[in-house]
C-alpha positions in Angstrom: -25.4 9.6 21.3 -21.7 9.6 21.9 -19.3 7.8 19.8 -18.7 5.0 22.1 -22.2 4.3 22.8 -22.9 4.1 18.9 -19.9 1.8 17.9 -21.1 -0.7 21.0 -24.5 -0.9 19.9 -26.9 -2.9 17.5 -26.0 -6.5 15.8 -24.6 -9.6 17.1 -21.1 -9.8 18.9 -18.6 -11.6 16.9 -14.8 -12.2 17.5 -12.7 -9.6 18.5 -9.3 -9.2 17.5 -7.3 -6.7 19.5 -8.4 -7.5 23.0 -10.6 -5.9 25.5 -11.3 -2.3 26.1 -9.4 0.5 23.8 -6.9 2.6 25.0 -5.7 0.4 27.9 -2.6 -0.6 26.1 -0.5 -0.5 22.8 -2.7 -3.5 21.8 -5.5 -2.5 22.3 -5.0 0.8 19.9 -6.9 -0.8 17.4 -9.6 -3.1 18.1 -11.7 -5.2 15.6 -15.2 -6.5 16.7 -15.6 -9.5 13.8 -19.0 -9.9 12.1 -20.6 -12.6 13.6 -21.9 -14.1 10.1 -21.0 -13.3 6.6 -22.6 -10.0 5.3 -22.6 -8.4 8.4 -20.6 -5.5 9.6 -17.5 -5.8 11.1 -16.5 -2.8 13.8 -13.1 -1.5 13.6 -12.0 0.8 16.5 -9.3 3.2 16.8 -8.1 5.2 20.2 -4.6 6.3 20.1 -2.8 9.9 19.7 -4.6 12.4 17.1 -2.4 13.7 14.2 -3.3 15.8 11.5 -4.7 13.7 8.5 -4.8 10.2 10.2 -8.2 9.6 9.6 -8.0 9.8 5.8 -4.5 7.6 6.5 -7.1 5.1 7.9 -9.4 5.4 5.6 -7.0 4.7 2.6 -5.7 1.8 4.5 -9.1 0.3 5.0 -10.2 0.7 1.2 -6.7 -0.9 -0.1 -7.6 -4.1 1.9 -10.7 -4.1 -0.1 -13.2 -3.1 2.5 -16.4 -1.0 2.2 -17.9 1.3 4.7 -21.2 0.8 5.0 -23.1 2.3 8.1 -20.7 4.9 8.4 -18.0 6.4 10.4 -17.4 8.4 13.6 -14.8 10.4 14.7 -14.1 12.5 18.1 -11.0 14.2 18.9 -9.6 16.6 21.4 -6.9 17.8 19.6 -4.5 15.0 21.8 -6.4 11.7 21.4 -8.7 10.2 19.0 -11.3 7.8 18.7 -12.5 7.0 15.4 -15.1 4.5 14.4 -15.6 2.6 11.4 -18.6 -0.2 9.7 -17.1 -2.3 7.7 -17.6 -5.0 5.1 -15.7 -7.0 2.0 -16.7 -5.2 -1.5 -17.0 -8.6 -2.7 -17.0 -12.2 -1.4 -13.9 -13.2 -3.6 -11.9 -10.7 -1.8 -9.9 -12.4 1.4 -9.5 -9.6 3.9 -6.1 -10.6 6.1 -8.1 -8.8 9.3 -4.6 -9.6 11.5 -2.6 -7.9 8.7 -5.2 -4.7 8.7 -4.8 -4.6 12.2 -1.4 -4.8 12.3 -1.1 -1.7 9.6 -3.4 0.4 11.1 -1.3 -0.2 14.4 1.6 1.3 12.5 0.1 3.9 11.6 -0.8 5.1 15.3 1.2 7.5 16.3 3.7 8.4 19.4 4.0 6.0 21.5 1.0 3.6 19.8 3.7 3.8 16.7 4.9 0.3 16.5 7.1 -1.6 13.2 4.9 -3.4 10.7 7.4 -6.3 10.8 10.0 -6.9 14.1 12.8 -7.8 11.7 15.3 -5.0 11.8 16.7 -6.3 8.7 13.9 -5.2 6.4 14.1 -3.2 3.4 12.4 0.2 3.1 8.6 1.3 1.9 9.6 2.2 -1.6 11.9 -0.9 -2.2 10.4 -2.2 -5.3 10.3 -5.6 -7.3 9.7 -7.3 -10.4 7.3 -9.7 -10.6 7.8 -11.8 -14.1 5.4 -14.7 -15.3 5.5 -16.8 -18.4 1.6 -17.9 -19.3 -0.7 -18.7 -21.0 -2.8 -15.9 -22.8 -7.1 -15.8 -21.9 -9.1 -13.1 -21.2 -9.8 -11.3 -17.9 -5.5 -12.5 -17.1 -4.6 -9.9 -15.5 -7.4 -8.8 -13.3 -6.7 -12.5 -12.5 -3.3 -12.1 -11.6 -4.1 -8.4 -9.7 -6.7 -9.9 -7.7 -4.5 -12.6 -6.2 -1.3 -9.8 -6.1 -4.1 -7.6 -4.3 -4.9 -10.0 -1.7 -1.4 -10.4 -1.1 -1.3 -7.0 -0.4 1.7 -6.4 -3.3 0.6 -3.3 -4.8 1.1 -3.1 -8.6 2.6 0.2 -9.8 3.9 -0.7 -13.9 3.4 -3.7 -16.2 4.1 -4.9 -19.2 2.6 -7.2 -21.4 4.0 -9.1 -24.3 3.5 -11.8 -26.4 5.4 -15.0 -27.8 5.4 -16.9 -31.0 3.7 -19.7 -29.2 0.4 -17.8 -27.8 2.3 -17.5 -24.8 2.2 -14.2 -22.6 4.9 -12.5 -20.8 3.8 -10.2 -18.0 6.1 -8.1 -16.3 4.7 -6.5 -12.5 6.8 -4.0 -10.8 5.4 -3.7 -7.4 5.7 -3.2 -3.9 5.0 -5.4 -1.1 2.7 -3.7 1.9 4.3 -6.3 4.2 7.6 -5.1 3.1 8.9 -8.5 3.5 9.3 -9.4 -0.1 12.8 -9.5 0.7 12.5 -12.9 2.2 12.5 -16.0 0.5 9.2 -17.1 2.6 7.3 -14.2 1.0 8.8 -15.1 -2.4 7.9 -18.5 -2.2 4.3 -17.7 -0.6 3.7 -15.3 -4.2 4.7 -17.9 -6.6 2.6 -20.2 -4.8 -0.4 -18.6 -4.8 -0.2 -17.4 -8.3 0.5 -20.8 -9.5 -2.0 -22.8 -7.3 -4.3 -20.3 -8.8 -3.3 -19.6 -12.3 -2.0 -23.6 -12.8 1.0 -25.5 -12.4 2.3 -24.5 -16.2 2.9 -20.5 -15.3 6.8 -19.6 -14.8 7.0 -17.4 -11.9 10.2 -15.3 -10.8 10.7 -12.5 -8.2 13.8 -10.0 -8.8 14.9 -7.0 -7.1 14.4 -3.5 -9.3 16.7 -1.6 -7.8 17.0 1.9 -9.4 12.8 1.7 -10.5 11.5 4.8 -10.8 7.8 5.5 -10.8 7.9 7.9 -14.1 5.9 10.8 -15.1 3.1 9.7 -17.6 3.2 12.6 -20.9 0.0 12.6 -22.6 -0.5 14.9 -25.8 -1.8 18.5 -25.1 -5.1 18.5 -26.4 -6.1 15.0 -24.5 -4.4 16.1 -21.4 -6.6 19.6 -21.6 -9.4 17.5 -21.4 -8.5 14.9 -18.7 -7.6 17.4 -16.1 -10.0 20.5 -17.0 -11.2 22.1 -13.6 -15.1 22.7 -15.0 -16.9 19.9 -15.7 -20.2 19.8 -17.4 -23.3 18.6 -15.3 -24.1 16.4 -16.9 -20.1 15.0 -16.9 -20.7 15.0 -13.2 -23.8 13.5 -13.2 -22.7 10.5 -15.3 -20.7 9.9 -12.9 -23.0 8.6 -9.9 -23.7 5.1 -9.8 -26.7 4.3 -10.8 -29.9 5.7 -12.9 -31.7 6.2 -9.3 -29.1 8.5 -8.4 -28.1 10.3 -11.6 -31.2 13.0 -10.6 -28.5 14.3 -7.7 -26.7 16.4 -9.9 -25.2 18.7 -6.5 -23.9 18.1 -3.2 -25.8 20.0 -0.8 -22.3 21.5 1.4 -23.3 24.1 4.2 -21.3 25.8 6.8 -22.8 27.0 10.1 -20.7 29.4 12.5 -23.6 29.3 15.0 -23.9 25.8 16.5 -20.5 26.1 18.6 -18.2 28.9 19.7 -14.9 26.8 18.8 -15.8 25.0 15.9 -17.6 25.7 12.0 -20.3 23.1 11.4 -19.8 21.4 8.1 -22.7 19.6 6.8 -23.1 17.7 3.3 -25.6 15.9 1.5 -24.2 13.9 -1.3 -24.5 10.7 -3.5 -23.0 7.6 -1.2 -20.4 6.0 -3.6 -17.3 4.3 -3.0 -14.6 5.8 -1.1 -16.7 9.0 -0.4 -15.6 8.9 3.6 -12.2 9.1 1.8 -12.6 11.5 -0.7 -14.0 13.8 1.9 -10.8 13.2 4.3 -8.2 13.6 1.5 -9.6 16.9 0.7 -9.8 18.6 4.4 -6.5 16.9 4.9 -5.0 18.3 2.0 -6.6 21.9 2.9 -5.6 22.1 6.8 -8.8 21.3 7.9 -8.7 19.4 10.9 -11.8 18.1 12.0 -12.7 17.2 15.7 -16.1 15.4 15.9 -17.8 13.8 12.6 -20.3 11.4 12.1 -21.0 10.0 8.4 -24.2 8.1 8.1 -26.0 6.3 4.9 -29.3 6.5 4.3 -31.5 3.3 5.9 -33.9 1.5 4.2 -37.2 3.3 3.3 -35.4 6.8 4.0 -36.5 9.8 2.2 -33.1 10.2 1.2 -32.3 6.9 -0.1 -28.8 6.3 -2.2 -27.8 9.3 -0.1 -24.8 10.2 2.8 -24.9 12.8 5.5 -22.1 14.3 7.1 -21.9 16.5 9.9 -18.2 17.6 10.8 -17.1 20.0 14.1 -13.6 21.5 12.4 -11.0 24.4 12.4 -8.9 26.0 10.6 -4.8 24.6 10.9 -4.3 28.3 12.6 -7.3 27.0 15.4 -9.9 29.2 14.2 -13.2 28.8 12.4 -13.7 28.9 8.6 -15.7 32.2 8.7 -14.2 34.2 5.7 -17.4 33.6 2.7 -14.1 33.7 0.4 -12.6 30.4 1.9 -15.7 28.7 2.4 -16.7 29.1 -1.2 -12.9 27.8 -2.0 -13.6 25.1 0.1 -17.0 24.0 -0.9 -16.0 24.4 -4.5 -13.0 21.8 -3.4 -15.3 19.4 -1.9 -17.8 19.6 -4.5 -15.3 18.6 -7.5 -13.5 15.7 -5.3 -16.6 14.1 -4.1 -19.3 14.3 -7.7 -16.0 13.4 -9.8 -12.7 12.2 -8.2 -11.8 10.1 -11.3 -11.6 10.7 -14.6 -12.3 8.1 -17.6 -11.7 8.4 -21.3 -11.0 6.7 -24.5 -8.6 7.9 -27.1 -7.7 6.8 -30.4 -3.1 6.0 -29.7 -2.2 6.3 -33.6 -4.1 2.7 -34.8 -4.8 1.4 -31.1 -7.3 2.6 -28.5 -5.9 3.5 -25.5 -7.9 3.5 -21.8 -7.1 6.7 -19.7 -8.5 6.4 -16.0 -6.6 9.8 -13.5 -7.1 10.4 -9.8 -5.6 13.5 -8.0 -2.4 12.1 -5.6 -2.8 14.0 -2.1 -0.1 16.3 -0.7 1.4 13.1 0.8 1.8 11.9 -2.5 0.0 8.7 -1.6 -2.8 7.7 -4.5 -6.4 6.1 -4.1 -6.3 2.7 -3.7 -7.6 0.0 -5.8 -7.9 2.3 -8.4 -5.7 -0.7 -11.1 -7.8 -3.8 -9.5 -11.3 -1.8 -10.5 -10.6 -0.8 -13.9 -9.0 -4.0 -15.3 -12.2 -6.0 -13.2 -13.9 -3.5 -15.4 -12.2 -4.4 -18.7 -12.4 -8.4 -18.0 -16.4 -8.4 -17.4 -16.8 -6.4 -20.9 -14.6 -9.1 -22.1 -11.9 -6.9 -23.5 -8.3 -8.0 -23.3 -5.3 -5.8 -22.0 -2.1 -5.2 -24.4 0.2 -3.0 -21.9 -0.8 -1.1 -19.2 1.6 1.9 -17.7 0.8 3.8 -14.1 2.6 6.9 -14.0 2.1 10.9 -12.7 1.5 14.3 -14.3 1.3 17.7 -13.2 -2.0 19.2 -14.4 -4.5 21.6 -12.8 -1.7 22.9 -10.4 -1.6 18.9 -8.7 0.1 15.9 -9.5 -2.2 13.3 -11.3 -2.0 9.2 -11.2 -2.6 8.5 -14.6 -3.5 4.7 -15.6 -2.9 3.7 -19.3 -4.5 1.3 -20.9 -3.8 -0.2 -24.6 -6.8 -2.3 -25.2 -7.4 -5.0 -28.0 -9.4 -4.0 -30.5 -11.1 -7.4 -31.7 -14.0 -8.2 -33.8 -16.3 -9.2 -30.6 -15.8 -5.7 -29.1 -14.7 -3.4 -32.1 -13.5 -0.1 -30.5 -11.3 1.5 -33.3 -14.7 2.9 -35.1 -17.5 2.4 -32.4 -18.3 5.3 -30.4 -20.8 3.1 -28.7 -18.4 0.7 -27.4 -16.4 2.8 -26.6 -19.0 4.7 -24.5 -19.9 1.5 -23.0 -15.8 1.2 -21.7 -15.9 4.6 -20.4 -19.6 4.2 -18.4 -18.5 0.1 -17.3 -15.3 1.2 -16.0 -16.2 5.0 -13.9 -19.3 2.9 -12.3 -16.9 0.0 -11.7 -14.3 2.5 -10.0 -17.4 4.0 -8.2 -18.5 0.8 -6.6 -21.5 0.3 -8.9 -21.0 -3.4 -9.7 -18.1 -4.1 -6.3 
């Protein structure tokens, strides 16, 4: 069924935002078909010029607004032009999805002539112009997933924070982030912030918004031995296996990956069989992105209800090589399937260590080529910490080279109280490791 046909099929109509056919104008580059009740699917649609890695671009976009892709995805491309197809619904009914804002900054992304500003105002600041973000509260657990929830839906992305106490119980939190609207320059957006936080958080919170001019991400330096660990290429199966999401699933200890040279005389058939878990589209993207594959028809489907191959995703992908050709050579295909294996069974990796007489949290993901990182990556590991009822000292996001890549590496110093003893509990600390990968993994979001 071609890709058009699909993405018009099945459900209810809802809203759409965007306008009426695709393609017809700059408008109507991306086009949203709205679920008509809550649950259901929401259709994004996207028909503009093709460059290489935009549908992982879209992808990452579409997971940062906290969005999960349910039935699937489909993409169809010429080379030129591209049409790509995606299912979409909120990971959780807390989250607000700003659909106008999506659709604005997956307009932006669009390139040539479909390439339009984020914001009209000529007079805004850059993409890596960053902020600090300083509130004067009162201390409870779960705080700061509190606080990076409402900064999430925002859409201020948090990049370093510090935590620190006062004399009176009181807690200090420092946020240096980045505003996707890149209009936290204005005093609007400023005031719109502090607002929220403080309609939210209560009218007792101090709230103040400076500029952090000369901020500089930093390289995280963890000690040999733990960083040997972290990043190591070979991982146990059963590492890999404790990493799916659920007891259903941990008897999928592979990925089934297959090439096939015979189907079409332009193109190398990629087909996979995998665990569904969250951000696999993306995972799967990054990593052909990120190799020069450049694929020109895929279709991602989950399994449906009663399937043989329930808890399960199947891909089919038409793709080349960067040089035009098909992936024939065994030696590259093995390279690549190796690839693909490792990114999709375990694309983050959790650990506990003992940081002199604290315990310290270590969550990593591999930063593509772009040197963009996965998204939501902070928001799922602190909503991890808060529902094991564990509070946050300091927490530090930074990068490392390991593994010949660069790493985002997320630090945690966790508090070590009498309700939750970690400095002498293997067992708790077991239970962190398992509650936050499943967390990250969309297990309980």
């Amino acid at each position: 069924m071609p890709v058009a046909a699909a993405a018009a099929g099945g459900g209810r109509v809802g809203m759409v935002l965007g306008g009426g056919a695709a393609g017809v104008g700059g408008d109507d580059a991306v086009v949203m078909q709205m679920a008509a009740a809550e649950g259901e699917e929401t259709v994004i649609t996207i028909n503009c010029p093709d460059q290489a890695g935009l549908g992982c671009d879209l992808c990452r976009t579409i997971l940062e607004f906290g969005l999960r892709i349910t039935r699937g995805a489909d993409v169809s491309t010429d080379g030129q032009w591209c049409f790509v197809v995606f299912w979409v619904v909120p990971r959780s009914p807390s989250i607000k999805i700003r659909w106008a804002s999506l659709k604005n900054r997956l307009m932006s992304m669009c390139p040539s002539s479909y390439s339009i500003p984020f914001y009209h105002d000529s007079s805004q600041p850059g993409p890596s112009q960053f902020y600090l973000l300083k509130l004067l509260l009162a201390d409870r657990k779960g705080l700061l997933h509190d606080v990076t929830h409402i900064l999430s839906d925002l859409e201020l992305i948090i990049h370093r924070v510090k935590v620190s106490t006062t004399p009176d119980g009181r807690v200090v939190d420092l946020f240096f982030i980045t505003d996707g609207m890149e209009q936290l320059h204005t005093k609007e957006r400023q005031e719109e912030t502090c607002s929220t936080l403080i309609a939210t958080l209560g009218p007792s919170i101090s709230c103040e918004i400076l500029s952090a001019e000369g901020f500089q991400q930093g390289f995280s330096s963890l000690p040999p031995k733990i960083s040997e660990e972290l990043f190591r290429v070979e991982l146990a199966d059963s590492e890999i296996c404790s990493t799916l999401l659920s007891a259903e699933l941990k008897k999928v200890q592979t990925a089934t990956i297959n090439f096939d040279n015979s189907l079409s005389p332009a193109h190398t058939l990629l087909q996979i069989i995998c665990a569904d878990q969250k951000g696999l589209i993306y995972d799967i993207l990054r990593t052909l992105k990120d190799c020069s594959i450049q694929i020109f028809y895929g279709r991602f489907r989950s399994d449906k209800k009663g399937s043989v191959n329930k808890g399960l995703r199947e891909v089919d992908l038409f793709v080349k090589q960067v040089d035009g050709k098909k992936v024939i050579d065994p030696e590259k295909q093995d390279v690549l399937r190796s690839r693909l294996r490792s990114e999709m069974l375990h694309p983050l990796r959790v650990m506990i260590v003992s940081r002199g007489p604290d315990t310290e949290l270590l969550v990593a993901n591999p930063v593509e080529l772009s040197g963009k990182g996965r998204p939501r990556v902070f928001y799922d590991a602190t909503l991890a910490l808060k529902a094991l009822g564990i509070c946050i000292f300091s927490a530090e996001i930074g990068r490392q080279e390991a593994s010949e890549r660069q790493w985002e590496v997320y630090r945690f110093l966790l508090d070590d109280s009498k309700e939750f003893p970690l400095a002498n509990s293997l067992t708790n600390r077991n239970r962190v490791v398992d509650r936050v990968r499943k967390t990250l993994m969309g297990c309980y979001n």
